[in-house]
C-alpha positions in Angstrom: 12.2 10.0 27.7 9.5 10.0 25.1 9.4 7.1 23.1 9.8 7.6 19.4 7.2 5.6 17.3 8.1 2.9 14.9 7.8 4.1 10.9 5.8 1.4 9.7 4.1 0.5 5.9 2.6 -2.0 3.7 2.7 -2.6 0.3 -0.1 -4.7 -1.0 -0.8 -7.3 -3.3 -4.2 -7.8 -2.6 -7.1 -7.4 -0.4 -10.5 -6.6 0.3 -11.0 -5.7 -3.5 -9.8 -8.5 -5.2 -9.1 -11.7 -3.0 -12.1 -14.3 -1.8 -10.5 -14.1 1.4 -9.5 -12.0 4.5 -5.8 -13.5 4.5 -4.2 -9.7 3.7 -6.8 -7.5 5.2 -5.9 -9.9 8.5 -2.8 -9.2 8.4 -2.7 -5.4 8.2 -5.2 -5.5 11.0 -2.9 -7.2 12.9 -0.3 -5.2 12.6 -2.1 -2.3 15.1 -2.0 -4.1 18.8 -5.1 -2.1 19.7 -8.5 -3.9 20.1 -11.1 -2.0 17.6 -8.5 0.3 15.5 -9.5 3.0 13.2 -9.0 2.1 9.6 -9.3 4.6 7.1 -10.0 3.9 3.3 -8.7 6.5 0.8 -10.1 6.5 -2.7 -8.8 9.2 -4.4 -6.9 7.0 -6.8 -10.4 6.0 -8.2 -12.0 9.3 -8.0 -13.7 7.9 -4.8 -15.6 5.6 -7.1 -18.8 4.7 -5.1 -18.5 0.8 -5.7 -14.8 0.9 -4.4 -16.1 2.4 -1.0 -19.0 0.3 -0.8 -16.2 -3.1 -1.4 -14.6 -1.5 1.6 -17.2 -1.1 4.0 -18.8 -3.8 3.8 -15.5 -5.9 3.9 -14.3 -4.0 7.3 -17.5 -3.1 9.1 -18.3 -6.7 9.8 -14.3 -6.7 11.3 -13.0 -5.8 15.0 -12.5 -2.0 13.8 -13.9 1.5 13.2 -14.0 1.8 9.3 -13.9 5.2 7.9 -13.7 6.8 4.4 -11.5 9.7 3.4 -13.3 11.0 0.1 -11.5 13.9 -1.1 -13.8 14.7 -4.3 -16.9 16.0 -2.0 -14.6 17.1 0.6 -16.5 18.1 3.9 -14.0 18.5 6.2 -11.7 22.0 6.4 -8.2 22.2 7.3 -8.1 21.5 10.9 -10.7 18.7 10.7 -9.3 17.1 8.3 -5.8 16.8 10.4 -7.4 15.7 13.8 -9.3 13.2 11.4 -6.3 11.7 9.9 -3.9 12.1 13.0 -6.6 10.3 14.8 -6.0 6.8 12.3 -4.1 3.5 13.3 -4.5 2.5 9.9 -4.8 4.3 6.1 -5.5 2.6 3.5 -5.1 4.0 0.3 -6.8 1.9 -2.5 -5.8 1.5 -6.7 -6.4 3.7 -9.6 -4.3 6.4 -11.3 -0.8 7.2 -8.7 -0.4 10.8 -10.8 -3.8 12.0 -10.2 -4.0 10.9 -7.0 -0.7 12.8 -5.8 -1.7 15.8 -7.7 -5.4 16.0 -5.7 -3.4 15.1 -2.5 -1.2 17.9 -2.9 -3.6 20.3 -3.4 -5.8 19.2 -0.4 -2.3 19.1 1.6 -2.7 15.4 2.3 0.7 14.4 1.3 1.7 16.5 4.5 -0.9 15.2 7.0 0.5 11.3 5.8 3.8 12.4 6.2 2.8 13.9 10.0 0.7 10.5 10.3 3.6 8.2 9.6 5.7 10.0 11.9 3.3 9.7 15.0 3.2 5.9 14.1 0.2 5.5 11.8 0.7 2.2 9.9 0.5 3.3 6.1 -1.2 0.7 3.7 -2.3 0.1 0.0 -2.8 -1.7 -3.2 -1.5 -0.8 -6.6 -1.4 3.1 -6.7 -1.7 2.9 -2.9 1.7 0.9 -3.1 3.2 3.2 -5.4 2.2 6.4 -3.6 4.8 5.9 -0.5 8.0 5.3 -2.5 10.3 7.9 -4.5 9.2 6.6 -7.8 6.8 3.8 -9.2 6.4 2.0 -12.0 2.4 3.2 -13.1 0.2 3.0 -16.6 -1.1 6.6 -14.9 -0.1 8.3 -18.5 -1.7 4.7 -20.6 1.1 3.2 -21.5 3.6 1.3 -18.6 6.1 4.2 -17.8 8.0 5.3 -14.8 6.9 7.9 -12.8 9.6 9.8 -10.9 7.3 11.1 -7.8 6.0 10.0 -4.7 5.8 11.1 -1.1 9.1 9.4 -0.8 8.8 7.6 2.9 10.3 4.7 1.4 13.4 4.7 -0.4 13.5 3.8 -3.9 11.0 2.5 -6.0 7.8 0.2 -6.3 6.0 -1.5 -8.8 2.6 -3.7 -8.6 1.1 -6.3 -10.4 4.6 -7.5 -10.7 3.5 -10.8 -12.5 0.1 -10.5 -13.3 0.3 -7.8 -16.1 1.5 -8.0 -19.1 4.9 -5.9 -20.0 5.0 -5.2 -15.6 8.2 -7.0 -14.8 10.2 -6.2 -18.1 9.3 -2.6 -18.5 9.8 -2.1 -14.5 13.3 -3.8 -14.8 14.5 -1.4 -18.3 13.5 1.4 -16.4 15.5 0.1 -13.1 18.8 -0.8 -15.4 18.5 2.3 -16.8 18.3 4.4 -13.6 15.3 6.2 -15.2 14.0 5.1 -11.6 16.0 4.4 -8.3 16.4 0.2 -7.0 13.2 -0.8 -5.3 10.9 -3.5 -4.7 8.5 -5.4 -7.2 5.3 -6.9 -5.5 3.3 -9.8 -6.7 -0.3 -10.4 -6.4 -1.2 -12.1 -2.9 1.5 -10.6 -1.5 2.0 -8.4 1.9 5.2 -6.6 2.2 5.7 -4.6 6.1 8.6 -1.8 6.4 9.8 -0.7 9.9 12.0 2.3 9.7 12.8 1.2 6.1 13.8 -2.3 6.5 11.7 -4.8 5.1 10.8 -6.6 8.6 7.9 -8.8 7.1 6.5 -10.7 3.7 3.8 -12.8 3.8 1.7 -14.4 1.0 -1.7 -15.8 0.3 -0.5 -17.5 -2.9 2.6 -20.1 -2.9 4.9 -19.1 -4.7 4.1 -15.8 -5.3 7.0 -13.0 -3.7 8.5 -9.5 -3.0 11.3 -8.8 -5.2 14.4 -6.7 -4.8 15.5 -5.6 -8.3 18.7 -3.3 -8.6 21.1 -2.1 -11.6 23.4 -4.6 -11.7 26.6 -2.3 -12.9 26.0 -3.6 -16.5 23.4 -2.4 -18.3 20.9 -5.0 -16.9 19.6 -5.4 -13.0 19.8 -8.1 -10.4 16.5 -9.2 -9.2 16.3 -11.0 -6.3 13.0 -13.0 -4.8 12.6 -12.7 -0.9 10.7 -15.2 0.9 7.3 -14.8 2.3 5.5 -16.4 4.8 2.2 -18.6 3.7 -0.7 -17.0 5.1 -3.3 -20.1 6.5 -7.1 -19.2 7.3 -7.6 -19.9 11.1 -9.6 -23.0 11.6 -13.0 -22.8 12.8 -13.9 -24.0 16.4 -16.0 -26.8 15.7 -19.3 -27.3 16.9 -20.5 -30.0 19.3 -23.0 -32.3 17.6 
């Protein structure tokens, strides 16, 4: 009997583009038991800003794996390629910037369906800020300006998501109107320095590079307000260094 793969993905808090240290990007590595797995940055939320890839590279290429970028704004690949290229992934990672531009250009390209085909053959799905927004049913974005809700995603995980949960001003009391509200569905809120893993989606890991900082559940409480409840994550320690005989 074939053996159905595990639906697995990450929300991130942090990472390679904004932490001094490998605590997160360990820890999605980690979560692929193969020796040298194939990681693949998506920048389309930034318009496949240059400086973004560059902060990705040279964060992964020193690291036991095959980096790759997926730039959809000089697209080289056709169809087909771009599906063995993709389906070929233990890891994408899908970077910050705008979530409703990024959707639209994934759409067109028919990425949204090669994510969907890659979570389904076991690829672990990753990403920061509009790349944690992108896998829910709805997110809490400033892709419009202002903080707003935006009702749209590829919907692999149920509900809604919402970054910078404590670092942004009007983040945690706009997300929650718009949760009491039911403008969008119950869902998770995700500090920064925070990792949050979903198998078949249930929350099956949190982990954190900050104390103190969590993954929140918030839900409509039945009275006009919402219930927000912190769930423990695990400390993330750097590995000691082996040290060196005088």
């Amino acid at each position: 009997m074939a053996v159905v793969p595990a639906h697995r993905l990450a929300l991130l808090g942090g990472g390679f583009s904004t932490d001094d240290d490998d605590l997160l990007d360990d820890w999605v590595l980690d979560q692929v038991q193969t020796p040298r797995p194939k990681v693949c940055f998506v920048p389309t939320a930034s318009g496949d800003a240059p400086a973004y890839v560059e902060q990705f590279l040279t964060a992964y290429q020193s690291r036991s794996c095959e980096p790759s970028v997926l730039q959809l704004f000089r697209r080289e690949l056709d169809d087909d390629a771009l599906r063995t290229f993709l389906l070929s992934q233990d890891i994408v990672y899908v970077g910050g910037g705008n979530t409703a531009n990024m959707l639209a250009v994934w759409r067109a390209h028919g990425v949204d369906r090669l994510l969907r085909e890659a979570f389904d053959c076991g690829t672990l799905l990753c990403g920061i800020s509009a790349g944690a927004n992108c896998w829910a049913e709805g997110s809490h974005t400033d892709s419009f300006g202002p903080l707003t809700h935006l009702r749209d995603g590829l919907g692999l995980l149920s509900g809604s998501v919402c970054p910078h949960y404590d670092s942004e001003p009007g983040r945690r009391s706009s997300y929650q109107a718009a949760v009491a509200t039911r403008a969008l569905p119950a869902g998770w809120a995700v500090e920064d320095g925070v990792g949050a893993l979903f198998t078949d989606g249930l929350l099956t890991d949190a982990v954190t590079r900050t104390p103190q900082a969590c993954v929140y559940r918030v839900e409509p409480d039945g009275d006009s307000g919402v219930q927000e409840r912190a769930l423990q994550c695990r400390l993330l320690v750097a590995a000691q260094q082996p040290i060196s005989p005088a």
